[in-house]
matplotlib code that plots the C-alpha trace (Angstrom):
import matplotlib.pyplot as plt

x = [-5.4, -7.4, -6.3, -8.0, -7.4, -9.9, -12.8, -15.9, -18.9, -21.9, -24.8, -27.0, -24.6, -24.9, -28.3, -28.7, -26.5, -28.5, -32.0, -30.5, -29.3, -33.0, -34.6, -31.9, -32.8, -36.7, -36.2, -34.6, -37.1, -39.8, -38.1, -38.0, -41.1, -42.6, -40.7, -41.8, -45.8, -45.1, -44.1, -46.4, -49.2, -48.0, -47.8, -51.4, -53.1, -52.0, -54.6, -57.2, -57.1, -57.2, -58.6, -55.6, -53.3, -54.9, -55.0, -51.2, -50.4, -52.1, -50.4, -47.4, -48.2, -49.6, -46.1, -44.9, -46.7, -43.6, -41.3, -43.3, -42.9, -39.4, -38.7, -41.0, -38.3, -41.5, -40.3, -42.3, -45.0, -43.5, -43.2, -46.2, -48.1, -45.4, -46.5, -50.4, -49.9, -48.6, -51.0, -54.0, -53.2, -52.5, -55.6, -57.5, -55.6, -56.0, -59.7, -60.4, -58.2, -57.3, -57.9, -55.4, -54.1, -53.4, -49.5, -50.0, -50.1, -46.6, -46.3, -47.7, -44.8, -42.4, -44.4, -44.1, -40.0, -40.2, -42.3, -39.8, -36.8, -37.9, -40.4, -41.8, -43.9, -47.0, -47.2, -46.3, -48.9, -51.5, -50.5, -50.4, -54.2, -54.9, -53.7, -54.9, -58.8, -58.1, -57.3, -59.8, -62.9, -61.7, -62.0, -65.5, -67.1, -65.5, -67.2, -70.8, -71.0, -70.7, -68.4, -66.4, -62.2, -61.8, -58.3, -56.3, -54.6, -50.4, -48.9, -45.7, -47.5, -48.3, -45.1, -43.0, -45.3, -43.9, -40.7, -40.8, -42.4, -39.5, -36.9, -38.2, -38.6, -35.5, -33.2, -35.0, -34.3, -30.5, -30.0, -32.0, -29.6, -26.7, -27.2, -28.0, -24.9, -23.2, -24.5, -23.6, -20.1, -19.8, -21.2, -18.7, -16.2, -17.2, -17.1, -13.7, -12.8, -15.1, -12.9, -9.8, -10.3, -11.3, -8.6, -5.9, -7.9, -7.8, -3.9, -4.2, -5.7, -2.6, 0.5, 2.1, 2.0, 5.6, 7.2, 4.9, 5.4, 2.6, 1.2, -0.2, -3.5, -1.9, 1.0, -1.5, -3.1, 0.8, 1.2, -2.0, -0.9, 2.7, 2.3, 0.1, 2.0, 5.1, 2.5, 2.0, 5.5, 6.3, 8.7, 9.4, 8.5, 10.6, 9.5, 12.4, 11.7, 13.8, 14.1, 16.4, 18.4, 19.2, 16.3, 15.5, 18.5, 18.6, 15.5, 16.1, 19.3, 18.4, 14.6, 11.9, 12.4, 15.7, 14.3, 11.7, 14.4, 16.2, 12.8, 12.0, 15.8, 15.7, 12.2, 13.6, 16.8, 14.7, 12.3, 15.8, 16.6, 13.4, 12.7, 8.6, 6.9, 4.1, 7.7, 8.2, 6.0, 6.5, 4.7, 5.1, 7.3, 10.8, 10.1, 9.6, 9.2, 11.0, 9.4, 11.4, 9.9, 10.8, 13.3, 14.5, 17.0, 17.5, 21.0, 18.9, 17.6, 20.9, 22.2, 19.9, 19.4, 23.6, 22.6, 20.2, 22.2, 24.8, 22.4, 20.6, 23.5, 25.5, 25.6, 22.8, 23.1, 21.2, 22.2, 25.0, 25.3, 26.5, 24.4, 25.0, 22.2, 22.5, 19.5, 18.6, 17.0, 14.4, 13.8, 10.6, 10.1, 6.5, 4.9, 7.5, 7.0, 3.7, 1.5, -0.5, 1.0, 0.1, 1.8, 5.2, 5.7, 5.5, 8.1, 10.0, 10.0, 11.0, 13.7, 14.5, 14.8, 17.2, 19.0, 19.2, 20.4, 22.9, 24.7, 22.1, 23.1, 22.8, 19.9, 18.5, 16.7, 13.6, 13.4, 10.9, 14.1, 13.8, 10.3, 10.1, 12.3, 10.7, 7.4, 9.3, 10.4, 6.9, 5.4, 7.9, 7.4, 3.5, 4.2, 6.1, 3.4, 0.9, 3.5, 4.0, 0.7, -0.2, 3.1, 4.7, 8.4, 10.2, 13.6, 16.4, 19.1, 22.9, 25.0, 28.9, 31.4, 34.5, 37.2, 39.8, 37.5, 34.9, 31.5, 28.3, 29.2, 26.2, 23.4, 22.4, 18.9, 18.3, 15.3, 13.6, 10.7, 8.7, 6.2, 3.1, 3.0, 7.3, 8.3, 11.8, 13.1, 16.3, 17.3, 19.8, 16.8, 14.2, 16.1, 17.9, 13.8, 12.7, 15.5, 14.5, 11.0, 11.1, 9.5, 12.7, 11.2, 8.6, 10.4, 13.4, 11.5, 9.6, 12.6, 14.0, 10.4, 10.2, 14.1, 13.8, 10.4, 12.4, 15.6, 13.6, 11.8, 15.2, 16.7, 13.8, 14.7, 18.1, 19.6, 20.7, 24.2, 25.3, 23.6, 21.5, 22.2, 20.6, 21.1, 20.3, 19.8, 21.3, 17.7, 16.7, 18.6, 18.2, 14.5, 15.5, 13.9, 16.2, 17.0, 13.3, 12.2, 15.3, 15.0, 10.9, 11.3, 13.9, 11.4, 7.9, 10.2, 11.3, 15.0, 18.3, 20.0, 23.2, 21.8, 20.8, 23.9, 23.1, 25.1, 25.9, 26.9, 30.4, 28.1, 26.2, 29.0, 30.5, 28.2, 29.3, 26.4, 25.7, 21.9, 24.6, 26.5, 23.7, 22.1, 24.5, 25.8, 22.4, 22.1, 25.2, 24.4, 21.9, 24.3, 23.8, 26.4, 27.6, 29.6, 30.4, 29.0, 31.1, 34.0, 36.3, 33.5, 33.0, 34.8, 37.2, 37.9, 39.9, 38.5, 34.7, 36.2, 37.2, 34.5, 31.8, 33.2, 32.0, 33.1, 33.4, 34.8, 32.4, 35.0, 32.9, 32.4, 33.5, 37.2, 37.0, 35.9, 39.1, 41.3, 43.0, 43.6, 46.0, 44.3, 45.7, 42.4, 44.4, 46.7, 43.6, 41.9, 45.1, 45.6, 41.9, 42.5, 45.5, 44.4, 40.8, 43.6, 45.5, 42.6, 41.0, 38.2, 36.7, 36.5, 33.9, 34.4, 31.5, 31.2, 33.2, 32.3, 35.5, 37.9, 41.0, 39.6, 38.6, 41.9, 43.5, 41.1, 42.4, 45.6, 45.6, 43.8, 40.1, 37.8, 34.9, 33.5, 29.8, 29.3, 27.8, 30.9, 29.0, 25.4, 22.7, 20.9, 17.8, 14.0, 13.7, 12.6, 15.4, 18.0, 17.2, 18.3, 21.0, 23.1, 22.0, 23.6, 26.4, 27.2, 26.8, 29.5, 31.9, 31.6]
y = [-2.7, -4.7, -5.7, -3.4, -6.1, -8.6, -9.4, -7.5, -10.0, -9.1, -7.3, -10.8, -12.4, -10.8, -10.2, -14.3, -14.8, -12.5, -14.1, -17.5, -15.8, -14.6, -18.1, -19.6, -17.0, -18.1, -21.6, -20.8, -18.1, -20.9, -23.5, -21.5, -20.3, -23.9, -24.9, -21.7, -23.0, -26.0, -25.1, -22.6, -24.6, -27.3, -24.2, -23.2, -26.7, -26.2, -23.3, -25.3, -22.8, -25.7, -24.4, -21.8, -25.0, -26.9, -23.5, -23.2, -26.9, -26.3, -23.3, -25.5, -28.0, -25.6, -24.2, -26.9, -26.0, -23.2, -25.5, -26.9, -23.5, -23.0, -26.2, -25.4, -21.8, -19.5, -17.7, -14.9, -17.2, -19.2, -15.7, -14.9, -18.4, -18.1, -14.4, -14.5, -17.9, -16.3, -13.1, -15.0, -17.1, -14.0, -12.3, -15.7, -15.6, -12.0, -12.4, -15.2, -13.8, -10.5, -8.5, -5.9, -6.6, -9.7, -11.2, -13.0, -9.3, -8.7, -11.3, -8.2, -6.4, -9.7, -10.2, -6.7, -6.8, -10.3, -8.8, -5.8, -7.4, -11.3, -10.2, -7.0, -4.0, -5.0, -8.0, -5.2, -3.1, -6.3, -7.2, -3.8, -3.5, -6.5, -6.1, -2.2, -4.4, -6.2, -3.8, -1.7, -4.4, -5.8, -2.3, -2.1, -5.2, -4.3, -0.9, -1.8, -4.9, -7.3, -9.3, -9.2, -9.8, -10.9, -10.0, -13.2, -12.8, -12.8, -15.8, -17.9, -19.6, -16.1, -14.7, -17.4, -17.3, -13.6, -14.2, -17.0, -14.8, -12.0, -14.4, -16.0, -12.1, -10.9, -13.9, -13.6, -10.0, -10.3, -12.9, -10.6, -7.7, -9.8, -10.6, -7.3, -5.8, -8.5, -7.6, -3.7, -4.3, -6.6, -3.5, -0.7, -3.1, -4.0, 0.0, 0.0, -2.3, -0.4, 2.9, 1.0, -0.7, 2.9, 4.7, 1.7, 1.9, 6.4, 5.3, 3.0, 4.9, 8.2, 6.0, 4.0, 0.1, -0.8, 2.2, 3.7, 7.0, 9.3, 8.5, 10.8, 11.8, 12.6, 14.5, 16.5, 17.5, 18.2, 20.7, 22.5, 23.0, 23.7, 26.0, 27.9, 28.5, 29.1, 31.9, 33.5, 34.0, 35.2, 32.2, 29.3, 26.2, 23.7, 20.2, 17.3, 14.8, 12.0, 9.1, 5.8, 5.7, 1.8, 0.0, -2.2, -4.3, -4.9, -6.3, -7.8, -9.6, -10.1, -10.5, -7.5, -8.7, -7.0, -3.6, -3.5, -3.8, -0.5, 1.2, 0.7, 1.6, 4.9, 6.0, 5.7, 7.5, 10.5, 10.2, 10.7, 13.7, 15.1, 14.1, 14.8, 12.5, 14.7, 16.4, 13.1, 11.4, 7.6, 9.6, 6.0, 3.1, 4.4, 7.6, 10.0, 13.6, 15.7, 19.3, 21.9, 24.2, 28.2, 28.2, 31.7, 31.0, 28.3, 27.9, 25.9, 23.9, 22.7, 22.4, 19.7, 18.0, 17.2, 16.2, 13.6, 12.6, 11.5, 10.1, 7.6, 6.6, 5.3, 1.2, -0.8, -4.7, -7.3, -10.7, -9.9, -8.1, -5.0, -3.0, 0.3, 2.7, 6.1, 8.9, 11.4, 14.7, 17.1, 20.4, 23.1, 26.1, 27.3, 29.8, 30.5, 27.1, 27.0, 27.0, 24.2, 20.3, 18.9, 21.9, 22.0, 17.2, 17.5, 20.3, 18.8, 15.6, 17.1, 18.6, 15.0, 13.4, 16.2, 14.9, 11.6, 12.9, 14.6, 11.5, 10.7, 11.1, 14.6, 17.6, 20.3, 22.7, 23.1, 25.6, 26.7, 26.2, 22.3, 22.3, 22.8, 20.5, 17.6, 19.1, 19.4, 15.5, 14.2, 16.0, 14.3, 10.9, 11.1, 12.3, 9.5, 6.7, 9.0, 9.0, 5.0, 4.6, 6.8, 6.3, 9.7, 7.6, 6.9, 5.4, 7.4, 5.3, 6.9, 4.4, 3.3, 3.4, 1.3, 3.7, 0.9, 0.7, 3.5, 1.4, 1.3, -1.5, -0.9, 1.1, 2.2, 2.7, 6.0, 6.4, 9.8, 12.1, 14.6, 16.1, 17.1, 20.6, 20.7, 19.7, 17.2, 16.2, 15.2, 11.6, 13.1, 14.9, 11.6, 8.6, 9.1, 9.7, 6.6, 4.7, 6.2, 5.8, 1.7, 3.3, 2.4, -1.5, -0.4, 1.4, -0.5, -3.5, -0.9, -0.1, -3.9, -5.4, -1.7, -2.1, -6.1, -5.5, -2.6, -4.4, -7.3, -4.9, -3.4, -7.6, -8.3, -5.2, -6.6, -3.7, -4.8, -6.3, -5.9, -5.6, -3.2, -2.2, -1.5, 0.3, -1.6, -0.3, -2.0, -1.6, -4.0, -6.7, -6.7, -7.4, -11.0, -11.3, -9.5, -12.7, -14.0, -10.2, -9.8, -13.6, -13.2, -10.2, -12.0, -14.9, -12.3, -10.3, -12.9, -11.0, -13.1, -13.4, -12.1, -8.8, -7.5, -5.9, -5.4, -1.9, -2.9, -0.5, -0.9, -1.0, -3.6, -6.1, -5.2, -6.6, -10.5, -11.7, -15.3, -14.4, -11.7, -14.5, -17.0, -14.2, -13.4, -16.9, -17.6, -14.7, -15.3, -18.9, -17.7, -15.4, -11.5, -9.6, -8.1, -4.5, -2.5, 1.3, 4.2, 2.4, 4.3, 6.2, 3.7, 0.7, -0.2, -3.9, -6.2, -9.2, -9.2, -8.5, -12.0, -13.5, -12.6, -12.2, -8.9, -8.2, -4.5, -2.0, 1.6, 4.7, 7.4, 10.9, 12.6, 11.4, 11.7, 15.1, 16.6, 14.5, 17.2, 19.3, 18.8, 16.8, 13.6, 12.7, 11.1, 9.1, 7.9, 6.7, 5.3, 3.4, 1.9, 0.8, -0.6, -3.2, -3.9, -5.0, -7.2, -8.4, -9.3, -6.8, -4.1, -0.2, 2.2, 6.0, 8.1, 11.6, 12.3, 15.3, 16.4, 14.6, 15.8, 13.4, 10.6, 10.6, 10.1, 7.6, 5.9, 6.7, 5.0, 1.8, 2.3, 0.1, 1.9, 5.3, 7.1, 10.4, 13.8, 13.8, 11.3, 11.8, 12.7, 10.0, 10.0, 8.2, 4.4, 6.0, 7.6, 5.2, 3.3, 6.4, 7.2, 3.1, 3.3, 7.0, 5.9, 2.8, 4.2, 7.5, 4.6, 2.7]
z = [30.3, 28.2, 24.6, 21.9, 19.2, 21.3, 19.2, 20.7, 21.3, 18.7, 20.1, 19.2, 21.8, 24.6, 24.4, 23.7, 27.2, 29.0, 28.3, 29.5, 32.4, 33.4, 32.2, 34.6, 37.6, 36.7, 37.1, 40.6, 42.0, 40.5, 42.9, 45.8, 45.3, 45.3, 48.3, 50.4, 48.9, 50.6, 53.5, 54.1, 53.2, 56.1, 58.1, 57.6, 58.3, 62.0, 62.5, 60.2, 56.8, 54.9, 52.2, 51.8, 52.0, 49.2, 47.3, 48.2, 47.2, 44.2, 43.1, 43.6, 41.8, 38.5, 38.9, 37.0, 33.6, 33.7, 33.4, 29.9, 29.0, 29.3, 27.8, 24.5, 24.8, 25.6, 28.3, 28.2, 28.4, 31.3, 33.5, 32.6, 33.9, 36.8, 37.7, 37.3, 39.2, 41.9, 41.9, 41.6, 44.6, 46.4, 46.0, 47.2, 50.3, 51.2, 50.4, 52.4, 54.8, 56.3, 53.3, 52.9, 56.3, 55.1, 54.8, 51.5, 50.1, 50.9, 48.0, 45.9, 46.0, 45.3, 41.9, 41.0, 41.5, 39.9, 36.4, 35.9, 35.9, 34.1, 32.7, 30.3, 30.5, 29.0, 32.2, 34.7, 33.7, 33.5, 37.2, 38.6, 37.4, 39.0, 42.0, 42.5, 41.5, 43.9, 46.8, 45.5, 45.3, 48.8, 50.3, 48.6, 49.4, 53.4, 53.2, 51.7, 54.4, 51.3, 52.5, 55.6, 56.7, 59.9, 60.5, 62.2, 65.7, 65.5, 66.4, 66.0, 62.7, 61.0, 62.1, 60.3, 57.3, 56.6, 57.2, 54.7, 51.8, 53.1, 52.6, 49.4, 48.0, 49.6, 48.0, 44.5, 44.8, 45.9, 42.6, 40.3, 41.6, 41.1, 37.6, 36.9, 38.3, 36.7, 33.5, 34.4, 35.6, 32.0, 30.2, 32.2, 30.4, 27.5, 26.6, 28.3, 25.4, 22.8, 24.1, 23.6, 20.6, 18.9, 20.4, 18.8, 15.6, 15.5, 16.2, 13.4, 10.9, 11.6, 11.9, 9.7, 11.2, 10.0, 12.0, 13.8, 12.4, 11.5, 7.8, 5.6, 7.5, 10.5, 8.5, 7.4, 10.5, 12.0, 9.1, 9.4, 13.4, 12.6, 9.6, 11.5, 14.5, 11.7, 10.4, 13.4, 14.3, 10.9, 10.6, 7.9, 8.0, 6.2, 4.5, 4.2, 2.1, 2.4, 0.2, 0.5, -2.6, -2.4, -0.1, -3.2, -4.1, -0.2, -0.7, -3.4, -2.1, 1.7, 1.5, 2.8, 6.5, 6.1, 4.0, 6.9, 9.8, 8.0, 7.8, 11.3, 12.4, 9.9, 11.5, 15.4, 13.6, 12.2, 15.7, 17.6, 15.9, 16.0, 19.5, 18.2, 16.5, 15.1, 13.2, 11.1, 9.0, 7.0, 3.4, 1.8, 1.1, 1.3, 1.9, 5.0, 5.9, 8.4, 9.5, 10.7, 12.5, 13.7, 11.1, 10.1, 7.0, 4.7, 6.0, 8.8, 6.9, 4.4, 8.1, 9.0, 6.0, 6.5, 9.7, 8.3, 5.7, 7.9, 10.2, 7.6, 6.0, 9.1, 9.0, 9.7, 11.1, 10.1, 11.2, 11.4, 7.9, 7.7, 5.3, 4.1, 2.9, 1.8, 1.1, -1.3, 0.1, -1.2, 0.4, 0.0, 2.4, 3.4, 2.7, -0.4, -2.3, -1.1, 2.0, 1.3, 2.0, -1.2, -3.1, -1.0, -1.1, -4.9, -5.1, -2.3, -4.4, -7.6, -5.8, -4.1, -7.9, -9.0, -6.0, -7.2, -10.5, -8.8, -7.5, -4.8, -0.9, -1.1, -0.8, -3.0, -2.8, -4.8, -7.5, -10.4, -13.0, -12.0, -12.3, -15.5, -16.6, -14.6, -16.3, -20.0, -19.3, -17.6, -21.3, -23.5, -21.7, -22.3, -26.1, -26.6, -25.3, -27.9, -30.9, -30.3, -30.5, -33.8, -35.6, -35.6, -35.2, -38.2, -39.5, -40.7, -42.6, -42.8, -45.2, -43.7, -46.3, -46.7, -46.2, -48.1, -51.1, -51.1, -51.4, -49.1, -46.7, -44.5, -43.2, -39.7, -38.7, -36.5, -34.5, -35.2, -34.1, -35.7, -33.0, -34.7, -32.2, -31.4, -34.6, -35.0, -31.4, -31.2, -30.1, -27.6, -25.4, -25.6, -25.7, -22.5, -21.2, -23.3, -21.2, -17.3, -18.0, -19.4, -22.6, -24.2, -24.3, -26.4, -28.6, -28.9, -30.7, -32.6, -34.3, -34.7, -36.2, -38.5, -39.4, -40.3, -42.4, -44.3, -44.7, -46.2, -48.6, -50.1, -50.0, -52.2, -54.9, -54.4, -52.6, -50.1, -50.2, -46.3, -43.0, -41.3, -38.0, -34.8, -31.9, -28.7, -24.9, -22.0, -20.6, -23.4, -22.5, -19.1, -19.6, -20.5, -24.1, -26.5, -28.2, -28.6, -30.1, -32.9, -34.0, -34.0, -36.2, -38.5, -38.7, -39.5, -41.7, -43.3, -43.4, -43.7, -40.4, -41.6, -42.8, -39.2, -37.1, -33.2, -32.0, -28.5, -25.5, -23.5, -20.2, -21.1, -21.9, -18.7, -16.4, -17.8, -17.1, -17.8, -19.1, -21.6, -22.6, -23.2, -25.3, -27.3, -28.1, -29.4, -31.6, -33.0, -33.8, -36.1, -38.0, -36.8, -35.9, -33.4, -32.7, -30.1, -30.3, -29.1, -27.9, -25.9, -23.7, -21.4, -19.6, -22.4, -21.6, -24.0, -22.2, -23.5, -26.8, -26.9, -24.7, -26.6, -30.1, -31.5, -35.2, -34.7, -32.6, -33.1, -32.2, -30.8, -32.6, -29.7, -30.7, -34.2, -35.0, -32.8, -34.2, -36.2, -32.9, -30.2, -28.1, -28.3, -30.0, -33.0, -30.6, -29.3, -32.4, -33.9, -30.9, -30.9, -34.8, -34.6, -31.1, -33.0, -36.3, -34.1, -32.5, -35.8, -35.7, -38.0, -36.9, -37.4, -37.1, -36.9, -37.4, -40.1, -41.5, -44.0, -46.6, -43.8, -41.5, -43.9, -45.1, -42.1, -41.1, -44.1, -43.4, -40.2, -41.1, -39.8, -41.9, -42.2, -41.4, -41.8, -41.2, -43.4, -45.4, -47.3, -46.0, -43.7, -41.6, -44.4, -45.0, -46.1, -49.4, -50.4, -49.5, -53.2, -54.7, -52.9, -52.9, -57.2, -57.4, -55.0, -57.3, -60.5, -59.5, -58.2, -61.6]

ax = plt.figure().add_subplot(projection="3d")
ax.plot(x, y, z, "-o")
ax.set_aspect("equal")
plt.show()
């Protein structure tokens, strides 16, 4: 079979390598022709036509202005003056001779062959007249006694002259032919190659060229022919949608060669289990489709999704490597989530992502319930970009009070919303969105540049006698630039250093990175400090307490406000005080909402506390009012 990626030759070319082919075949029929002249005109001195032989040699010899012709590349010309040549010489020897009887008019028929295949129409046509005038005028001249043909007795001389003009025709012919069933046998296979190369590019154009799976168009047409087969036997038709739930950090760490070879092995994995590869589909990237077809319950389905979980998440080699990949399923049933494809992927995905939300390598079922909390969370994530962008954010301040001496020993800034259609959102429903959608970049310096700018404002009225702190997401220090964005926002502010507290998450210190470390070190340096937010709710680790030197140990709400019941809360709390004491750190309790609990906060040793005991997170503008009332009740 012929390769269908082999360049095709351009139309221009061929039709360039055929007209040197029939210049080429000229220049050969010229030579033969010339030779037979020559030796025909020998030929016809021995019966004493010498008057046909000088014609003959003549004709020869004109010949020759062809060749001019071919070499000033007119070759239309040059079969013209090689035809006429011919014709003209012709019609002198057949009337001189034996009129039509005459063999020189065989030659008629030689020029005629000669100017349909080198030559064109219009010199067919101009011959063809010529010749039937010249038929026509020697028959006239015969009939009227004008001019009379003597017809020439056969002999050896005349015999040999026909053959010579049969043979001259016959191999001009035979070379003409060749060529042209060359260039018909070229033809048969240059469409054989057209055919191919179309049929590789239709393949093209449906499968994905990584796997070989269907793509996306051919999908389509799969579920038009399945769903209505599915329709006509009253059955369902179910949509997998399968999604690899850790194909990037392979790449990442082994290079795409290697997330390719586990694509490729996944695909002949599905194609195995399918055993039809219109039933599975590559939709994109790291995701596929399985159909299932004739299905009568969804108990099929939750079947074969297992089946496919265990299937993809078996071990895959890779030089040697042993990788280990696991998917996340999504599931829709036609026609009851939809009898369109369109319709039943994006409800297969949603289900897919609650999936992954789940714990990923697992399936789910798609149901209106999750919709609308994937279309709740897409509308929050888009009214967040719009409230960045026209201010509806705002800074909430709740003061932290020195449980040893009773004054205002800081202020923390809380991020807050006030939807101009929803009205307040809390922090708990879009932070953890700000976080999965990277808006959390965004709004994370938003709040540092807004919190240094007011903290400066209340340093200048001489407020401000401790730090402000912030909150800050792991998210935001893994984008590499924490460091450049606080100490920028110092520097525009023009806000003290030592006035700015960073709230750090448990999580984040855990990873040790050396990027972590070289961050911190450096913010430190400068004089802001550090603490540790809800402590206790994560991976509790003495050692980065000492590695990275935070100040302050933040004990989670969730422990304090049970602290009076019997659940081991206090226990908890008392033993997180009394290892941040030893270690030389300060404690912060928040959520303290009665005196009960501040006094046993007190009681216990915990530095500092905040809660609405004392006061509500509240606007920059009533914070003044608050720290002067605050002073004045403690003086």
């Amino acid at each position: 079979m012929n390769n269908p990626n082999r360049s095709l030759s351009p139309p221009h070319s061929s039709q360039q390598e055929f007209t040197r082919q029939k210049i080429k075949r000229l220049i050969q029929i010229l030579r033969i022709t010339q030779i037979a002249l020559l030796l025909v005109s020998i030929m016809t001195i021995s019966t004493g036509r010498y008057s046909d032989s000088i014609i003959m040699m003549a004709t020869g010899i004109f010949l020759f202005s062809v060749d001019w012709a071919i070499y000033k590349k007119h070759p239309v010309t040059a079969t013209a003056i090689f035809l006429c040549s011919l014709t003209m010489m012709l019609s002198y020897l057949a009337w001189t001779g034996s009129g039509i009887r005459d063999g020189a008019l065989l030659g008629y028929c030689g020029v005629l062959i000669f100017a349909a295949m080198l030559g064109n129409k219009r010199l067919l046509v101009v011959l063809l007249c010529i010749m039937v005038v010249m038929l026509m005028s020697i028959a006239y001249v015969n009939e009227y006694g004008i001019h009379r043909n003597v017809i020439a007795p056969i002999n050896l001389i005349t015999g040999s002259i026909t053959a010579i003009i049969l043979i001259v025709i016959g191999f001009a012919v035979w070379m003409i032919a060749h060529d042209y069933r060359s260039a018909l046998d070229e033809l048969a296979r240059e469409n054989e190659r057209v055919k191919n190369a179309k049929t590789h590019i239709e393949h093209m154009a449906m499968h994905d060229p990584l796997t070989g799976l269907c793509n996306r168009m051919m999908a389509q047409r799969n579920f038009d022919k399945l769903f209505r087969n599915a329709r006509a036997r009253h059955d369902l038709l179910g949509l997998i949608f399968i999604d690899l739930d850790n194909l990037k950090p392979i790449n990442d760490s082994l290079g795409h060669q290697a997330g390719d070879q586990i694509l490729k092995e996944v695909a002949l994995r599905l194609l195995s289990y399918t055993k039809d590869a219109d039933r599975v589909c590559r939709y994109g990237g790291d995701e596929f489709i399985v159909f299932m077809p004739h299905i009568q319950t969804a108990e099929q389905v939750s079947q074969a999704s297992l089946e496919i979980l265990q299937l993809v998440s078996e071990n895959y080699l890779y030089r040697n490597i042993e990788i280990f990949c696991t998917c996340s399923i999504g599931i829709a049933l036609a026609p009851q989530d939809g009898d369109d494809l369109d319709t039943l992927i994006k409800k297969a995905d949603i289900a897919m992502y609650h999936s992954k939300d789940s714990g990923r390598n697992s399936f789910r079922f798609f149901n209106p319930a999750i919709s609308r909390n994937m279309l709740e969370h897409i509308s929050l994530i888009s009214g967040m970009r719009k409230a960045l962008q026209e201010n509806q954010f705002s800074l909430h301040y709740q003061p932290k009070i020195n449980l040893q001496t009773n004054e205002i020993c800081g202020l923390e800034a809380l991020l807050r919303w006030h939807h101009p259609e929803q009205g307040y959102i809390s922090p708990a429903t879009f932070i953890p969105l700000a976080e999965s959608s990277g808006l959390i970049i965004q709004l994370g310096e938003w709040v540092i540049i807004e919190a240094c700018e007011q903290a400066k404002r209340w340093y200048d009225q001489g407020l401000l006698e401790f730090a402000v702190a912030v909150n800050i997401s792991s998210i935001q220090f893994k984008r590499g630039n924490i460091d450049t964005i606080v100490l920028g926002s110092l520097a525009a502010s023009g806000l003290p250093p030592q006035y700015l507290e960073l709230e750090l998450t448990e999580s984040l210190l855990i990873e040790d990175s050396e990027r972590l470390s070289t961050t911190l070190s450096a913010l430190r340096a400068e004089g802001v400090h550090l603490s540790i937010d809800d402590f206790g709710t994560g991976y509790s680790n003495l050692g980065y307490l000492k590695k990275f030197e935070v100040e302050a140990l933040k004990i989670d709400q969730s422990f304090v406000r049970k602290m009076d019941d019997q659940t081991g809360d206090a226990a908890i709390v008392r033993a997180i005080i009394q290892m941040s004491a030893s270690l030389g750190l300060k404690t912060i309790a928040e959520g303290v909402e009665d005196a009960s609990t501040a006094a046993l906060l007190r009681s216990l040793g915990c530095t500092q506390a905040q809660g609405y005991y004392w006061a509500r997170p509240m606007p920059a503008d009533e914070v003044p009012g608050f720290i002067e009332f605050w002073r004045k009740d403690q003086e």
